[in-house]
C-alpha positions as CSV (number, residue, x, y, z in Angstrom):
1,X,-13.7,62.2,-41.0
2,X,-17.7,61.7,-41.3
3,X,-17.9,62.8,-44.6
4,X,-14.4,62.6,-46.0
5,X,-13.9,60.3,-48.9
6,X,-11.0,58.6,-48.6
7,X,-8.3,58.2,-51.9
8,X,-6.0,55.3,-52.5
9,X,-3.1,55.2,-54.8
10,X,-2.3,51.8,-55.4
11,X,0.7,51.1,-57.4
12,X,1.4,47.4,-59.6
13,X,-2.9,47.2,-59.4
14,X,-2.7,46.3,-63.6
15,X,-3.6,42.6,-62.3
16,X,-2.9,40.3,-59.4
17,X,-3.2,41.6,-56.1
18,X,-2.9,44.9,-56.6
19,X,-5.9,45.0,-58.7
20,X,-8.0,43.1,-56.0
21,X,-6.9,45.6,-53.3
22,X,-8.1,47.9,-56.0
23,X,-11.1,46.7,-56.6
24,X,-12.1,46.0,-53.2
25,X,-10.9,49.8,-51.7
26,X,-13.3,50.9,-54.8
27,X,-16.4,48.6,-53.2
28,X,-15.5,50.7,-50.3
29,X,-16.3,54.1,-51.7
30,X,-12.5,55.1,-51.8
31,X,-11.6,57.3,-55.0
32,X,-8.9,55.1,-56.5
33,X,-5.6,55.7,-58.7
34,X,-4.5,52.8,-59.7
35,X,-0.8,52.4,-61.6
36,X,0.8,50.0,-63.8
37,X,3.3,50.1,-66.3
38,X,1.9,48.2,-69.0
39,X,-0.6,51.0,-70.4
40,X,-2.9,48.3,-72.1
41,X,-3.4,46.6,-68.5
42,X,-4.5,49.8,-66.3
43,X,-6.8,50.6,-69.0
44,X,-8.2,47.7,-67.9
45,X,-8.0,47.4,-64.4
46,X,-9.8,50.7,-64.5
47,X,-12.5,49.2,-66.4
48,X,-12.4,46.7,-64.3
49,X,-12.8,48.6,-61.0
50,X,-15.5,50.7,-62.3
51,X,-18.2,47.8,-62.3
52,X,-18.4,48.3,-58.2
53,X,-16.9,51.5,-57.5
54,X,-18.6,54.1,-55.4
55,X,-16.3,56.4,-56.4
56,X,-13.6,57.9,-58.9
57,X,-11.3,55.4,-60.8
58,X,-8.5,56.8,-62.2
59,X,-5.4,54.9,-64.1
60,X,-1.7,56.1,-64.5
61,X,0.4,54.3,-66.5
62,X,4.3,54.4,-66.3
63,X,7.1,53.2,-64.0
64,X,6.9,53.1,-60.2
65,X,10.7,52.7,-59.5
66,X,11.1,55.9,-61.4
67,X,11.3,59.1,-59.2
68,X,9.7,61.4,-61.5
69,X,6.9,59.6,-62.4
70,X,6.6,58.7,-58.4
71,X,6.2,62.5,-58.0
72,X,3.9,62.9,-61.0
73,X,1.3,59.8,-59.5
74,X,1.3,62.1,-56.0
75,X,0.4,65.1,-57.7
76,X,-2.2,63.6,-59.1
77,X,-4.0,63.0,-56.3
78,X,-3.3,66.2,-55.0
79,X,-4.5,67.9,-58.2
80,X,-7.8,65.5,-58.3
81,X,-8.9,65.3,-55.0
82,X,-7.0,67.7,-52.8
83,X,-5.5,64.9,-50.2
84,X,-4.0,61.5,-50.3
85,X,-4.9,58.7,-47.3
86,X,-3.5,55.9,-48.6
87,X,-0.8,55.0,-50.5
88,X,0.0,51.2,-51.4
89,X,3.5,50.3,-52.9
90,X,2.4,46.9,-54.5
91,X,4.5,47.0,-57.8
92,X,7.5,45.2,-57.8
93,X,9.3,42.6,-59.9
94,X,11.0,39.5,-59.6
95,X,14.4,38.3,-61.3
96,X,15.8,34.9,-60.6
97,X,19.1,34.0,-61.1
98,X,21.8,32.1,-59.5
99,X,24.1,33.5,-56.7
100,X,27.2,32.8,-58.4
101,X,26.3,34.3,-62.0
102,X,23.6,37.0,-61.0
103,X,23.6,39.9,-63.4
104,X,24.9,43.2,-61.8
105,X,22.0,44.8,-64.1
106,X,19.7,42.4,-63.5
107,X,20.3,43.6,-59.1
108,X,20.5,47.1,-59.9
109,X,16.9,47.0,-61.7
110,X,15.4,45.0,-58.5
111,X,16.6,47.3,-56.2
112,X,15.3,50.1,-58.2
113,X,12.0,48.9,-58.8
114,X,11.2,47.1,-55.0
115,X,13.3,49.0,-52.8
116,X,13.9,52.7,-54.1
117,X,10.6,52.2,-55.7
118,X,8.8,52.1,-51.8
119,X,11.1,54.3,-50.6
120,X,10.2,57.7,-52.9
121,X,6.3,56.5,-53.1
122,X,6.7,56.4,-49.4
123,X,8.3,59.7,-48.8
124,X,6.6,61.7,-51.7
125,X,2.9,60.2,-49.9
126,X,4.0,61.0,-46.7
127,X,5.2,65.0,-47.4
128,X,1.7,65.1,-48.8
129,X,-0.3,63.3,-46.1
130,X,1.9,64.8,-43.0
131,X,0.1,68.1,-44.3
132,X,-3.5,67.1,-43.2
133,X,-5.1,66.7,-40.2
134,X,-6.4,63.0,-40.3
135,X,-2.6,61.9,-41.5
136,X,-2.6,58.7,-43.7
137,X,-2.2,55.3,-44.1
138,X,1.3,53.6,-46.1
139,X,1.9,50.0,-47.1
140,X,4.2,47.9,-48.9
141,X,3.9,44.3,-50.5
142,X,7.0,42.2,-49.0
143,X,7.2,38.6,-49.5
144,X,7.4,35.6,-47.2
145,X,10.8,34.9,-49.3
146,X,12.0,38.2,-46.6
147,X,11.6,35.6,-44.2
148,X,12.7,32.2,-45.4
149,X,15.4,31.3,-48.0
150,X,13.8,30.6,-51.7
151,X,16.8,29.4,-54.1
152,X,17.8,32.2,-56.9
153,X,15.9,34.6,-54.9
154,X,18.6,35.9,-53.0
155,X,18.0,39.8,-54.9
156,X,14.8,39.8,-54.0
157,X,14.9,38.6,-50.6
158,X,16.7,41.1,-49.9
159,X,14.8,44.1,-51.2
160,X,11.7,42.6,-49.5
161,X,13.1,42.4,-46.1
162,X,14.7,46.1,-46.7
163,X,11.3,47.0,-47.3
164,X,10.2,45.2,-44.2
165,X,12.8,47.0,-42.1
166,X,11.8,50.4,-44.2
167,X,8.5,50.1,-42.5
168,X,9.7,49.6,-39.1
169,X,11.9,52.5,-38.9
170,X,9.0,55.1,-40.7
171,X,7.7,54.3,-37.6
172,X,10.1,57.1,-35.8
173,X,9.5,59.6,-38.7
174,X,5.7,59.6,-39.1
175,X,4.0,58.5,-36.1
176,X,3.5,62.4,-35.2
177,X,1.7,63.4,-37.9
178,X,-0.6,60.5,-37.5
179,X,0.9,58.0,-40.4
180,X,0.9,54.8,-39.8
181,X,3.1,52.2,-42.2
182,X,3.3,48.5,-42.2
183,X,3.9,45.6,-45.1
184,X,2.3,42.3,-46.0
185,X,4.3,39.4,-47.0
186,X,2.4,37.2,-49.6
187,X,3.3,33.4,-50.2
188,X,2.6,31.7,-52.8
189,X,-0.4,33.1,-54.4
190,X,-2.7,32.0,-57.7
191,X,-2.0,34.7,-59.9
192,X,-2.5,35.5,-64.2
193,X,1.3,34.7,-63.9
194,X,1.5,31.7,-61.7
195,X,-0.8,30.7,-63.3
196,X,1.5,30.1,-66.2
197,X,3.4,27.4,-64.4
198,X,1.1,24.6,-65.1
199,X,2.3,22.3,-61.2
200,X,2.4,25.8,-59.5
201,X,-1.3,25.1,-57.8
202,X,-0.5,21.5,-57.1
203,X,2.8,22.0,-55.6
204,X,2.1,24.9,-53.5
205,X,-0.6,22.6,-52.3
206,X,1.4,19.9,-51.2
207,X,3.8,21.9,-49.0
208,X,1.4,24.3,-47.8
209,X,-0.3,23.4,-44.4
210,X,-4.1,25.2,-45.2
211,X,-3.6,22.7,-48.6
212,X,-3.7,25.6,-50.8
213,X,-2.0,28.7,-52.4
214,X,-3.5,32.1,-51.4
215,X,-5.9,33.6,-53.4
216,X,-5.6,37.1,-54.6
217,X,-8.3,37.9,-52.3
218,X,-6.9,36.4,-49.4
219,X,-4.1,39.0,-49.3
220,X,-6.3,42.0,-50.5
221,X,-8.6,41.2,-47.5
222,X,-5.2,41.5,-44.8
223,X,-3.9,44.6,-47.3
224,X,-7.2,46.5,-47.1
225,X,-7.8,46.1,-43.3
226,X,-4.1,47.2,-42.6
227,X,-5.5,50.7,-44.1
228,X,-8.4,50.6,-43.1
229,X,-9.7,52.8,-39.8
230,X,-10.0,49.7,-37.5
231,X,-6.0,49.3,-38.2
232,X,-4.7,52.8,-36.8
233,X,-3.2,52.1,-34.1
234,X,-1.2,49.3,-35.9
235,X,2.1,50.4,-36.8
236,X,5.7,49.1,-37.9
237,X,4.4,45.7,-38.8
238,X,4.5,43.3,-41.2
239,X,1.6,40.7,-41.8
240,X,2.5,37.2,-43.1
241,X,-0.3,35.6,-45.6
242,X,1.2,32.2,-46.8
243,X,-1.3,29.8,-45.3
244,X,1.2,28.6,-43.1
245,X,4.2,27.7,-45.2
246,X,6.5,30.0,-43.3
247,X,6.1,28.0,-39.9
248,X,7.4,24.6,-41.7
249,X,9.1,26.2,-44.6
250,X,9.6,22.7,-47.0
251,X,11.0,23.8,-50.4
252,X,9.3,23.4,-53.5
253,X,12.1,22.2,-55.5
C-alpha cells in the first residue's frame, strides 16, 4: 500500500455533501470519480475539485439508481486506474408525501434511486475490489430520519434504514476479502437546497442541542475517516451526525 494511490467513486458529489467528501478525498491525493445526474453540475464539481486535488478528477454524469449506468461508472475506474478502493453511495432523493395519499410512482422511484441504487453500486464495487489484495472500503449516506419518525417521510425512512441494515448484513459477505461497509446518517445539514427554505437554519437551531445544523463538512469529515485507513477494522456500522437531535428528537413542525 506505500505507493498505491487510492481511487474513490463518489456518487450524488454534483453539490452538497457529496461534493465536500469529494473535494476533501481529492486534498488527500485520492484519484476521484465523481457522479451526478445533472450534467451541468458535475462539470462543475469537477472544476471545483480540481483547485486542491493531488490527483485525477474525473466526472460521470447520468443516473445512479440505474443498473447499467451503475456498471458503466465501475468500469470506469477499472479502465482508468486499474482498481477501485472506495466506493461512496451518496446520491439519493427525497419525496415527501402523506401516508394516506403517497404516490405508488412516487415509492417506486425512491426505492429505486436509495435502496436498489446502494445495493448494485455496492455489489458491482465489491466484485471489483474482492479481486485485489488490499480489498476496499463501501459506504452509504442514510439519514437520522432511519432512526426517528419525520412526518411525510415515511418512503424514505424506510429506504434509509434498509440501507442501514444493507450495511450490516455485507458484513457476512465481504469481510474475507478485506471490505469493509458502514453508512452515515446525516441530520439536518446547511445545504444549496436547504438553503432554499429561508427558517431551515433558524429552526434546526432551535431544536438541535450543539445550536446548529451540520455543515457539509461536518459529515464529510465522519464520511472520509470511515474510508480512510485508520477505519479498517470498523465494520457494519452506522455513524449518526445530527448534533444531537437524535437523543431528544423534538419535531420541527
Amino acid at each position: 500500500m506505500k505507493n498505491h494511490q487510492k481511487v474513490a467513486l463518489i456518487t450524488g458529489a454534483g453539490q452538497g455533501i457529496g461534493l465536500e467528501i469529494a473535494k476533501l478525498l481529492a486534498e488527500k491525493s485520492h484519484h476521484i470519480i465523481l457522479n451526478d445526474i445533472e450534467k451541468s453540475l458535475t462539470d462543475e464539481a469537477v472544476e471545483e475539485v480540481l483547485k486542491k486535488a493531488k490527483g485525477k478528477v474525473l466526472g460521470i454524469s447520468g443516473d445512479s439508481g440505474d443498473i447499467d449506468f451503475i456498471a458503466e461508472m465501475v468500469s470506469l475506474a477499472e479502465r482508468e486506474f486499474g482498481h477501485l478502493d472506495i466506493a461512496i453511495a451518496n446520491a439519493g432523493i427525497t419525496l415527501f408525501g402523506d401516508f394516506w395519499e403517497y404516490e405508488p410512482s412516487d415509492f417506486m422511484e425512491v426505492m429505486r434511486v436509495n435502496m436498489a441504487g446502494t445495493f448494485f453500486l455496492a455489489q458491482a464495487s465489491a466484485l471489483l475490489m474482492k479481486d485485489q489484495p488490499y480489498g476496499g472500503s463501501l459506504l452509504f449516506t442514510s439519514s437520522v430520519t432511519a432512526h426517528q419518525a419525520h412526518k411525510n417521510l415515511a418512503a424514505y425512512a424506510m429506504s434509509k434504514a434498509g440501507i442501514e441494515m444493507l450495511a450490516k448484513n455485507l458484513v457476512i459477505e465481504l469481510s474475507e476479502f478485506n471490505i469493509n461497509v458502514n453508512t452515515i446518517a446525516p441530520g439536518a445539514t446547511l445545504t444549496n437546497r436547504t438553503a432554499l427554505d429561508k427558517d431551515y437554519e433558524k429552526t434546526w437551531s432551535n431544536i438541535t442541542p450543539m445550536g446548529r445544523p451540520a455543515s457539509v463538512k461536518d459529515v464529510a469529515n465522519a464520511a472520509v475517516f470511515l474510508v480512510s485507513e485508520e477505519a479498517r477494522h470498523i465494520t457494519g456500522q452506522n455513524l449518526i451526525i445530527d448534533g444531537g437531535w437524535t437523543s431528544i428528537s423534538p419535531s420541527p413542525y
